[in-house]
N, C-alpha and C positions, 0 to 999 in steps of 0.2 A: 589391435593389429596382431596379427597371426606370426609369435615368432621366429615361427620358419620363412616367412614370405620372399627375404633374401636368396631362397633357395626353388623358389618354386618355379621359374623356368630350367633351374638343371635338374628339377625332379621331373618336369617334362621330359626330357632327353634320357633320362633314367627307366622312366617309364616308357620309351618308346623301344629303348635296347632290351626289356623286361618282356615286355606285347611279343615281341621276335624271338625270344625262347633263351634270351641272357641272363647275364646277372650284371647291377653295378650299380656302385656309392660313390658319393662327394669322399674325396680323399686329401688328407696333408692340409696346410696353411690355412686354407679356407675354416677347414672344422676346427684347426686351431684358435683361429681368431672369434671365433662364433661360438664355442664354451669360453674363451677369456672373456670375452665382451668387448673386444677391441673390433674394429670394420673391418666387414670382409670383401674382400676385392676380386682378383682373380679365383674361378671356383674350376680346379680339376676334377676329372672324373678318371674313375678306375672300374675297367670291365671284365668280364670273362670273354669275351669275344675279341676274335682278333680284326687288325684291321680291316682286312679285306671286306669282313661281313661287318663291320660300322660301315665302311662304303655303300653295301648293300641299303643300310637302313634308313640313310639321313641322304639329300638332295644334296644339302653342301658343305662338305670336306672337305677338307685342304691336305695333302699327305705331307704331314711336313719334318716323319722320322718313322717311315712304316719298321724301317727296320730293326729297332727301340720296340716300337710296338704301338707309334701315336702317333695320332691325327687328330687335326682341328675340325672341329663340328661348328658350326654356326646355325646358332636357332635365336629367333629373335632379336636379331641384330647384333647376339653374342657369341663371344668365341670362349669354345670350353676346348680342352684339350682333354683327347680323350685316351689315355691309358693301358692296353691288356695288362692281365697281371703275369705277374714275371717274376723269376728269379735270378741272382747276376751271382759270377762267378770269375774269382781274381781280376787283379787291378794292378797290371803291370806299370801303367802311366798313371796312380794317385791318381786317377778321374773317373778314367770309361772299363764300364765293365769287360773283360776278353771274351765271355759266354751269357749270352741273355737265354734264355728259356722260360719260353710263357707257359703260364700253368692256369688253373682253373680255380684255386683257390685264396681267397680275398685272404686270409692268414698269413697265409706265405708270402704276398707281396709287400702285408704290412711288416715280414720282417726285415727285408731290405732297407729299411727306412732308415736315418738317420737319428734321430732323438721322438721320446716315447709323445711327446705331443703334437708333435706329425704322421705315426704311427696311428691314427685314429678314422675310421671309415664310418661316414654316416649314411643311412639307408631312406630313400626318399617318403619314410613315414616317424623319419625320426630318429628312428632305432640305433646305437651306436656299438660298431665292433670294434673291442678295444683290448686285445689283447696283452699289450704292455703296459696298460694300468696311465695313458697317459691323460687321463680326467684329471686323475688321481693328483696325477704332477701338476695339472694345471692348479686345481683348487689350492695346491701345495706352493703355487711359486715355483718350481722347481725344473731345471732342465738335465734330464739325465737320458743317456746316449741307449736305444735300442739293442741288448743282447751285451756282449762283452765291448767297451767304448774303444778300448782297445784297436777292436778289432774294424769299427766302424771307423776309426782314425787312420788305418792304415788302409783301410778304401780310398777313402778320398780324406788328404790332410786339410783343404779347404773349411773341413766339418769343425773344424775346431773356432775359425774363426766365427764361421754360423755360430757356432756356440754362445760367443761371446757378442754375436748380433742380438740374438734373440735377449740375452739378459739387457742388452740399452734398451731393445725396442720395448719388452712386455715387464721389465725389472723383474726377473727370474735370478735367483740363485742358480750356479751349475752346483750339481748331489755332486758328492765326495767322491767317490769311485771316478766318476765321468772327469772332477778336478783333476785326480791324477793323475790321470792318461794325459788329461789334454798337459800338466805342467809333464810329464815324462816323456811326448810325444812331437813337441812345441817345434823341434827342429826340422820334421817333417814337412813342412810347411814352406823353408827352399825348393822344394819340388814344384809349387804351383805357380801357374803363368801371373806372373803380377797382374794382369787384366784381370783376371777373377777375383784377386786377393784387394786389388784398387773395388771392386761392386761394394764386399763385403766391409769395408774400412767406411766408405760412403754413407753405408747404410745405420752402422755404428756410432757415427757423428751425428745422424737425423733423429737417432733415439730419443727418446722420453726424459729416457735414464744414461745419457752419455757420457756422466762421468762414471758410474759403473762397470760401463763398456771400458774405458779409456783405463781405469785401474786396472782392469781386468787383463789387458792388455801388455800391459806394463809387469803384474804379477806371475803370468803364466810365463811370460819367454817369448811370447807370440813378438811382443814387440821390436825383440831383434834380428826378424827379417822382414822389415819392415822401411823399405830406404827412407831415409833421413830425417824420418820419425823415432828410427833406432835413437838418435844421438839427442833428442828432442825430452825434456819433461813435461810427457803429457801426462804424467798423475797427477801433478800438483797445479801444474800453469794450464787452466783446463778452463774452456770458452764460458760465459758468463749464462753463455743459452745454445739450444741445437744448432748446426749447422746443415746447411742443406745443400750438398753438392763440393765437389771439388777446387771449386772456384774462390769459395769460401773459406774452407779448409787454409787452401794454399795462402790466402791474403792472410788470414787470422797469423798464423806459424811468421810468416816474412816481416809481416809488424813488429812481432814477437822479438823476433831473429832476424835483425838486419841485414845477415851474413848471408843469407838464404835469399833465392829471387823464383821467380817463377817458373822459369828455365831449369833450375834443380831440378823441382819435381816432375817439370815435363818430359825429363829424361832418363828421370828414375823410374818413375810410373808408369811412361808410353802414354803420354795424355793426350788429349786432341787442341788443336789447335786453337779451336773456339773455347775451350776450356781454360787456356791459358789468356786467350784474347780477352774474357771476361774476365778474369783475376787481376790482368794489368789496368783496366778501367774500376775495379774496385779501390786496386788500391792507391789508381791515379785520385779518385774523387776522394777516400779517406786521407790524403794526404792534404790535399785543398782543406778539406773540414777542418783537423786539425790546427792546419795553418789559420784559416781566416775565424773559427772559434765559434764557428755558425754555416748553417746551410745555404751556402749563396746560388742566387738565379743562373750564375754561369758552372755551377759545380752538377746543377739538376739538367742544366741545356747538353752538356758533354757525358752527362750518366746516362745510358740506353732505358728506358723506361722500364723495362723486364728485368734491370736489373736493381731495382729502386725495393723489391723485398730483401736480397740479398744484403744490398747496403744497410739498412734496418738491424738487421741482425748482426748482420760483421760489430752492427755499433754494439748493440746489444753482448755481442760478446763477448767485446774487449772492454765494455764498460756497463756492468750488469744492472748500475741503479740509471743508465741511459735513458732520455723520454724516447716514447716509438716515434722515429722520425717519417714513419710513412705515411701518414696525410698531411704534414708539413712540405714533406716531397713534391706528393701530389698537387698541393696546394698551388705552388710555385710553380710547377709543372703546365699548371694551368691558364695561371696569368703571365705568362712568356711573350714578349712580341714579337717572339717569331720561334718555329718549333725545326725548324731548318735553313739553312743559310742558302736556299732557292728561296727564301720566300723574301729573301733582301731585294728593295726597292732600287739596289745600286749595284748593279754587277761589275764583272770584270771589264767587258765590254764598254759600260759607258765611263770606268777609267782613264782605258786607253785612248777613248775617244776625246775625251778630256787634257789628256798627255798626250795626243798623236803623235807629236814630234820625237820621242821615248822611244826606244827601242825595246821589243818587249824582254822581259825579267823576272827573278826572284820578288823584285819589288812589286810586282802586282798579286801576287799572290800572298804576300807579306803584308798590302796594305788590307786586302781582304779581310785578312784573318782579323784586322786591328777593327775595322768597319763591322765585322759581325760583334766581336768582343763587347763593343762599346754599344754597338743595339741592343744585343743580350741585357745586359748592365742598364741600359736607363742610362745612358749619357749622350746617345744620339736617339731620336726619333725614329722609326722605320719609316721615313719618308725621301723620295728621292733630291729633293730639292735644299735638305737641311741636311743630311748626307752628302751632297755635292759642296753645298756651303765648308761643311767640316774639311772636306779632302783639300782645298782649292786652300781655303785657312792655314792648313799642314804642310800642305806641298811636297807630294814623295820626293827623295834625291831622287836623281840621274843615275842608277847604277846597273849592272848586270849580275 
């Protein structure tokens, strides 16, 4: 197999901006990932043309930052994001450049980059321009900052935490010069919008190498602007396996740290709703495990299936020699008799109909919940007639 082939519909789109009298290479992550030998995902492109004339050359565009200098290209069902090159000038708000200006040369744009193994533009025969030697860093392990790190810290201070992304995700060393900035420059870092600093913390947990990251963290300074991880040992007390997503994160810490709830980080970090909604169903079903010392039929019936990898892990985390509970999950999952509480052969309805004399209540909804329980479980049948038998046996009170 040809090992450029991951690249050969964006060398199409290369080659079509080439035919039309441009220039342009696969640039940043992509070519990073493709000399590391990690998978490449998203693939950018970077051109001498500016937007208007990409409009010209391709049917479907999307303008989704003409003003940056990019737009989305879609060729073959995929979307490339397409780049002019440019060079940026002061960074009043630690983010957005004040003055973009496009230019024509691939050099210049690769020196705006952030770290020298992003710095690398590859040409759709191969060819790679690489003027900050960052091959070099790759075969080396190595993550060192583009030009003076300094200077690329006081860009944008988020670069630091990339920093310490890339070493969980590809286990890269940060080079000396670039340590120093980032331990002398660490404070900088109050400046960025927790929503950006929350991507890059995320992305740091899903590493390879997480506990690298998480030293790392802890070592530079980074970690104390860091809400309520500041106050947290995560060098030492450090998850048994990756985590994947905030949901996780948050359960793992709160196990940890009884003190802590869900609610902390949701308002320390601006997190979303559903974020916290999964984190309280993790740690409601870890709390059952615990308690009943095995995976029970009603700890998998009340666990959202989508969230049956994450519980896996969470185990895995907090208990690293853990067996993988996810085909035991699934297992159970499967021979359930019933996978929702509509498919009960005894509803509310023929309660009351049963109770007519009753005034309706809490107690029908109470008996409910005891009538799914006990189906869940293998103590009642899901039939309606041995279900009736059970209620009529019981006999709810009379109450409101």
């Amino acid at each position: 197999m040809d090992k450029y082939e991951v690249f050969k519909p964006a060398f199409e789109v290369i080659q079509k901006i080439e035919e039309a009298g441009g220039e342009a290479y696969i640039v940043g992550g992509a070519v990073r990932d493709f000399l590391s030998g990690s998978p490449v995902n998203d693939i950018d492109i970077a051109t001498s043309e500016k937007p208007e004339r990409i409009q010209e050359i391709f049917e479907k565009v999307i303008p989704v930052g003409i003003e940056h200098g990019t737009v989305i290209v879609r060729h073959r069902s995929v979307s490339y994001e397409v780049t002019t090159y440019r060079v940026e000038e002061g960074y009043e708000d630690y983010r957005h450049p004040d003055e973009v200006t496009f230019v024509r040369d691939i050099t210049l744009d690769l020196a705006r980059r952030d770290f020298t193994t992003n710095a690398i533009a590859m040409s759709r025969d191969g060819r790679l321009i690489d003027p900050y030697h960052g091959h070099e860093a790759i075969k080396n392990k190595k993550i060192e900052a583009v030009g003076q790190p300094s200077e690329r810290f006081q860009e944008d201070p988020l670069r630091m935490m990339r920093a310490v992304r890339f070493a969980s995700q590809l286990s890269f060393q940060i080079e000396k010069k670039t340590m120093e900035a980032l331990n002398h420059m660490s404070h900088l870092l109050q400046y960025i919008s927790i929503e950006r600093i929350a991507v890059e913390v995320e992305k740091i947990f899903k590493g390879s190498n997480y506990a690298l990251g998480l030293q790392l963290l802890h070592t530079t300074g980074l970690k104390k602007h860091l809400p309520i991880l500041e106050d947290l040992d995560i060098r030492t007390n450090i998850p048994g396996s990756p985590l994947f997503g905030w949901h996780e994160i948050i359960a793992f810490y709160v196990i940890q740290y009884p003190q802590l709830s869900s609610g902390n980080f949701m308002k320390s970090w601006k997190l979303s709703k559903d974020t916290i909604k999964k984190t309280d169903q993790l740690l409601h079903a870890y709390k059952k495990y615990v308690g009943d010392k095995m995976v029970t039929s009603w700890l998998v019936y009340q666990l959202d299936e989508e969230l049956f990898p994450s519980f896996t892990r969470l185990s895995l985390a907090l208990h690293s020699q853990e067996k993988n509970l996810g085909d035991e999950l699934k297992k159970i999952k499967a021979h359930l008799p019933i996978q929702d509480k509509r498919e009960l052969t005894f509803q509310a309805r023929d309660l009351l109909q049963l109770f007519s004399e009753r005034p309706k209540g809490p107690w029908i909804s109470e008996w409910m919940d005891m009538i799914e329980h006990r189906v869940v479980t293998g103590e009642i049948e899901n039939e309606y007639e041995k279900i009736k038998e059970w209620v009529r046996e019981w006999n709810p009170p009379a109450r409101n």
